[in-house]
N, C-alpha and C positions, 0 to 999 in steps of 0.2 A: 344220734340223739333224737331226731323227728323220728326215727321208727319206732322207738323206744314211746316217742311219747303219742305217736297215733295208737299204738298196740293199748296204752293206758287209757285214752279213750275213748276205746273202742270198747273196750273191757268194762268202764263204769257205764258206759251210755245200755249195754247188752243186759249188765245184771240188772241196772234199774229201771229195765224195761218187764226181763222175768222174774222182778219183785214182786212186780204191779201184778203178774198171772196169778204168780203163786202165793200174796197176801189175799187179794179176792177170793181166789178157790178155795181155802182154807173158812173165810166168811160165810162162802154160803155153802158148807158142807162136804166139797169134795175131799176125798182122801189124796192128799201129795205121798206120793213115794219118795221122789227124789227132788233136793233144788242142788245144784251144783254150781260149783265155782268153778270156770275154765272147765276144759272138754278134754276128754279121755287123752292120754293113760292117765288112772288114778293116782293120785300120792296117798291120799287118805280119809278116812270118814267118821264123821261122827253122827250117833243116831239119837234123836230128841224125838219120843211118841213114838208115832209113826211114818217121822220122815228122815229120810237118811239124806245128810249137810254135808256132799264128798268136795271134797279139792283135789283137782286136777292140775296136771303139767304143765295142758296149754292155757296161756292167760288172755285168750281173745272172746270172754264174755261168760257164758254161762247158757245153762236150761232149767226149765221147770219139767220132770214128770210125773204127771196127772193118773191116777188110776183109769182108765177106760177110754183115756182121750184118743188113742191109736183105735180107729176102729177093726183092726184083725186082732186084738188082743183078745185074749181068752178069757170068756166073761168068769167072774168068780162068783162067790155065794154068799161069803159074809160080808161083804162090803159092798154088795151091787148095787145098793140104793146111791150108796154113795159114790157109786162112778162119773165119772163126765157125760157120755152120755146119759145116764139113769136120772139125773139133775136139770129140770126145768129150762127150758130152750133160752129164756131170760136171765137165768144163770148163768151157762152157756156164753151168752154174750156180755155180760159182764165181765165172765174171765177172760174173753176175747180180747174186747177193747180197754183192761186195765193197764196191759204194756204199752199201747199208745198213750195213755192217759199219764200214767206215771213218766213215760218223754216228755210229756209236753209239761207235767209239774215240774221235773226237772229242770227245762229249760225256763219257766218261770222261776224257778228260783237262782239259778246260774243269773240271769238276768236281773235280782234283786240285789245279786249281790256284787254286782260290779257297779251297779247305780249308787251302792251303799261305800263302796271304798272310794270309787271317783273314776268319771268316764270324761275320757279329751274331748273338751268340745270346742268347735268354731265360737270366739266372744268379739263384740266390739270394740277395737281398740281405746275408745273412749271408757268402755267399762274394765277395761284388762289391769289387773292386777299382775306389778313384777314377776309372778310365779309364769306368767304366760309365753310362749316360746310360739317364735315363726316357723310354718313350715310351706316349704313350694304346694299348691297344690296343685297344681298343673304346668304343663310347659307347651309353645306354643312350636308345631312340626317347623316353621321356618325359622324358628330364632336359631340364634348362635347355639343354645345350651342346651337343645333335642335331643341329641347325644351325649352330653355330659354330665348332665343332674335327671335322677328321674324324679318324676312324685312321690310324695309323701317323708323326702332329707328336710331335715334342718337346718332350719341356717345359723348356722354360730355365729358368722363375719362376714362384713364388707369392706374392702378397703381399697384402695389407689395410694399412689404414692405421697405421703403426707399427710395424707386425709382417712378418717375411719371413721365407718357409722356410729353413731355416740349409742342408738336407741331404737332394738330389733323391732319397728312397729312397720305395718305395709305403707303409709304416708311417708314417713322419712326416707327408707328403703326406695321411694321411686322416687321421691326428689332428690335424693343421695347419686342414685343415676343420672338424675337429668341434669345435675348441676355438672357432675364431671363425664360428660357427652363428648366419645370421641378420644375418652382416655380408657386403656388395659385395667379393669379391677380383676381382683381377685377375691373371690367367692369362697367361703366356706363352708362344707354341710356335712351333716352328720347322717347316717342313717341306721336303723335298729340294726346291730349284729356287726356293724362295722365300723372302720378307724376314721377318723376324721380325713375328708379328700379336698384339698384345694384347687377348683379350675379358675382361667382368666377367661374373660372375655369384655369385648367392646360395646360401649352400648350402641344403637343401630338406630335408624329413623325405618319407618313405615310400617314396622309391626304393627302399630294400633290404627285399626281402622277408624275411627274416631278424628283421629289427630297425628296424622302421618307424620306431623314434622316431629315429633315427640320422641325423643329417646327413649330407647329400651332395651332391657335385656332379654325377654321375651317369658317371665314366667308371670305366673298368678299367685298371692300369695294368702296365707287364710294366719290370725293367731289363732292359738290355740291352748287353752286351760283347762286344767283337769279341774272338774267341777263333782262334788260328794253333793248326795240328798240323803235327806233324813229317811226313817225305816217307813213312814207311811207315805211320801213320797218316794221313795224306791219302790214301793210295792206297785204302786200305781202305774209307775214309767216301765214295770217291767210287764206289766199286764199290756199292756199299749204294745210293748216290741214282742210278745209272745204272739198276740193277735197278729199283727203285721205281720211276725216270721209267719205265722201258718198261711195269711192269705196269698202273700206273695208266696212261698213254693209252692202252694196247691196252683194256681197261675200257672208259674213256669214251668210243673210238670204236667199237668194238662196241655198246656201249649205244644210243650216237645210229645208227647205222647200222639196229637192231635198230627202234628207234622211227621211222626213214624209212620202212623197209618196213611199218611197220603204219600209217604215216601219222599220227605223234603228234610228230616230230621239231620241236623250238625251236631251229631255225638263226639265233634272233636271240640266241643264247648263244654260238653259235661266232663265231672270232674271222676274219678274213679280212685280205688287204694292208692296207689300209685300217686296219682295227683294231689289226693287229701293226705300223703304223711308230707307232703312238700308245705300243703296250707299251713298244716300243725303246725311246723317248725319256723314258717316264716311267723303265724301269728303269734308263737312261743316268742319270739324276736322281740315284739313290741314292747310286751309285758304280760301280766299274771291277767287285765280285766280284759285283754285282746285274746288271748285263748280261751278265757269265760265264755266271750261272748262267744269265739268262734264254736267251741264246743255245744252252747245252748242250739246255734244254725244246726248242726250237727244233728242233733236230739230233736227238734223238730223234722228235719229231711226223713228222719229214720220214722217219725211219726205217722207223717204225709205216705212214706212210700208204702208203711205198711197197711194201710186201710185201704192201698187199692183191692178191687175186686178180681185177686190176682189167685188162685190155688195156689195152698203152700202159705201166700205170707197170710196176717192176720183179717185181714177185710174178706179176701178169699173162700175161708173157713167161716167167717160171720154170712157171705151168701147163702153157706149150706146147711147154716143152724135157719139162718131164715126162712128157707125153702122149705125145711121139716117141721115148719114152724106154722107154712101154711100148705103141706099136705097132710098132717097129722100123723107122719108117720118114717121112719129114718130112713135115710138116702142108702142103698146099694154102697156098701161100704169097698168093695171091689173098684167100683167106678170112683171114689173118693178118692179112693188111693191112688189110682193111675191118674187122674187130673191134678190131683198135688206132684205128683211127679213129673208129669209136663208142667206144670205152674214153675216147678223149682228147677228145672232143665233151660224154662227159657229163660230165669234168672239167672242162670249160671253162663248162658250164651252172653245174655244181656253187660255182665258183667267182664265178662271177655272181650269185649268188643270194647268198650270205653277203656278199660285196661289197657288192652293193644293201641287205642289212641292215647292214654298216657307214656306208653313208654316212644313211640313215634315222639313226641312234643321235642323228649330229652336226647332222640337222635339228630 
């Protein structure tokens, strides 16, 4: 089922990236030949104008092809104005950076609309309305319960012999401990995708540095309520998280990028296919607004990666409309094309590598 469902967004994050090329191109004049759904073998085609709409086999995304974009293609006669390169270097880069553009709208509105159904937030128990549920959010490496509960279960129950929590809030919950200090409770939690698990354990003194003599069972605990905003406030908070996702990965991939080059880089932190259909599925777990969001991270990374100034992907190719932009005259299309091919070689290594530390992880 997670491969099922990384293939599905992998598939929508690709086409509505080469929406973005092939609505632009069509704007400011170029001739599309082809927009296709999934990659060769063909199933089938329909032809609108003069673009041919194919559906293919494989369902992992799509392409746009552009009259004249390949530069070894064979220049034509009746349409040469209208080819890619024959169209204004401003052009050019608009249809460049439309697929980044359209990720990042996408992931702005994936993020409007999780803000619009209701996203879990941490509330004050004093403001928590019945609908609000406990959940660990941390646990402390020397308590009793390091091994037995992780972050992010629910607590259903607390209870000792006689005695049960009356009222899942973090106040009760610690004084519920501290009153029966020294006696076996039994603990309930819940966690996305699984059955309810009951551990015991004792409350213990010294975990809190604070107030060593204090009983405890060593976790942290947050409530938690899904909270809904209205359409102009959803819009607002998703423009807020669209901004943040771009600043923090542009960050984190320069950093790693920054540490390749000086040869310090831990590729066994980055995540790869492998590792992102495992994210899918755990975030499919949670619910429908935890795979939003995680899909919107998604759609911005592909954003971020593509505007590097890498041959091959989209930033790449924006150097070399820039270049011809200020020599006044087209790049040695020879050379284009072997630099895209080491551009997409060392993407390909790049990829292998984080790969190979994905499947390592699960050894």
């Amino acid at each position: 089922m997670s491969i099922v469902l990384f293939l599905f967004v992998l598939f929508v994050l690709i086409l509505v990236h080469e929406w973005g090329h092939f609505i632009v191109a069509k704007k400011v004049g170029m001739r599309v030949d082809e927009f296709a759904i999934g990659f060769p073998p063909r199933l089938f085609t329909l032809k609108r104008g003069e673009t041919e709409y194919t559906f293919n086999l494989l369902p992992i995304g799509g392409f746009v092809r552009i009259f004249g974009e390949n530069p070894s293609e064979p220049a034509g006669t009746d349409d040469q104005n209208r080819s890619f390169s024959a169209r204004p270097r401003w052009a050019q880069a608009l249809v460049l950076i439309a697929g980044v553009t359209m990720n990042i709208i996408f992931a702005w509105f994936l993020f409007a609309v999780t803000f619009m159904v209701g996203v879990p937030t941490a509330v004050d128990e004093a403001q928590a309305t019945d609908a609000a549920e406990l959940y660990i959010s941390g646990v402390l490496p020397d308590s009793p319960l390091f091994t037995l509960v992780p972050s992010g279960a629910e607590v259903v129950s607390l209870t000792t012999e006689g005695a049960a929590l009356s009222r899942l809030v973090p106040s009760e919950f610690s004084e519920f401990v501290q009153t029966h200090a020294g006696q076996e409770l039994s603990l309930s939690i819940l966690l996305a995708g699984e059955e309810e698990k009951t551990v015991t354990v004792t409350p213990v003194t010294g975990l809190i540095t604070e107030d060593s003599s204090r009983a405890a069972i060593g976790v942290s605990l947050a409530l938690v309520e899904t909270q809904q905003q209205n359409f102009i406030d959803a819009l607002l908070s998703a423009s807020v998280a669209t901004v943040a996702g771009l600043r923090d990965i542009t960050i984190g991939l320069g950093t790693l990028l920054a540490q390749a080059v000086r040869g310090t880089a831990d590729f066994s932190q980055v995540a790869g296919p492998v590792g992102i259909v495992g994210m899918v599925g755990d975030a499919a777990s949670y619910g429908i607004t935890t795979l939003l969001t995680f899909t919107a991270m998604i759609s911005l990374n592909l954003a971020v990666i593509n505007m590097l100034p890498v041959p091959a992907l989209d930033g790449g190719r924006l150097v070399f409309v820039a270049i011809e932009a200020l020599i006044r005259r087209p790049l040695n299309p020879a050379w284009t094309i072997r630099l895209n091919l080491l551009g997409f070689a060392l993407l390909i290594l790049l990829m292998l590598v984080v790969t190979w530390h994905d499947i390592a992880k699960l050894l």
